[in-house]
N, C-alpha and C positions, 0 to 999 in steps of 0.2 A: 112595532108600528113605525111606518116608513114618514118621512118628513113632506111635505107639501111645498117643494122647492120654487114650483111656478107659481102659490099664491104669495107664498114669501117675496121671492123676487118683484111681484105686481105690486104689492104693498112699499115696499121699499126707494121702488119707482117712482110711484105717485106721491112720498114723504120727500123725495128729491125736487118732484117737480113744483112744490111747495115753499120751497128756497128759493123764491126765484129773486131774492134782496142780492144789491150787491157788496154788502158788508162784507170784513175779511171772516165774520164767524157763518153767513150764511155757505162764503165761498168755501172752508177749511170742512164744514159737515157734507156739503155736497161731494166733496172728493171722497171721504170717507166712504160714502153712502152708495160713490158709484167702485169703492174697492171691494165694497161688501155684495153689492151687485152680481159683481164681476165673479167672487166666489161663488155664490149660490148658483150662477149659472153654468160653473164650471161642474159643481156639482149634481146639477141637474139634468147633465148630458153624458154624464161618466157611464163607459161603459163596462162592462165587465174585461177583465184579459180576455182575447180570444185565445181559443186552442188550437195551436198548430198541429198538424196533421203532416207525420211524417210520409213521403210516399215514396216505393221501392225506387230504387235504384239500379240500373239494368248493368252486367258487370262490365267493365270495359275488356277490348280484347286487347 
């Protein structure tokens, strides 16, 4: 079973945009939350290796 990257990232959004104090604990969770963000949607757009595709090569003279 594969992870649900974009409901994660939505939730985690709307848990940031809940902080909106300006305390230094509302401010130090909000950085977290947008490092945690940032990974999930790194991982939400990861693509596979592509495969290169070698192609001949004509010989020189």
């Amino acid at each position: 079973m594969q992870s649900d990257f974009a409901a994660a990232r939505q939730l985690l959004e709307r848990a940031q945009d809940e902080l909106y104090g300006s305390d230094e604990t509302s401010q130090k969770v909000r950085e977290s939350l947008d490092l945690l963000i940032e990974a999930i949607a790194t991982a939400e757009y990861r693509r596979p290796p592509a495969e290169i595709v070698p192609f001949p090569r004509k010989a020189r003279l």
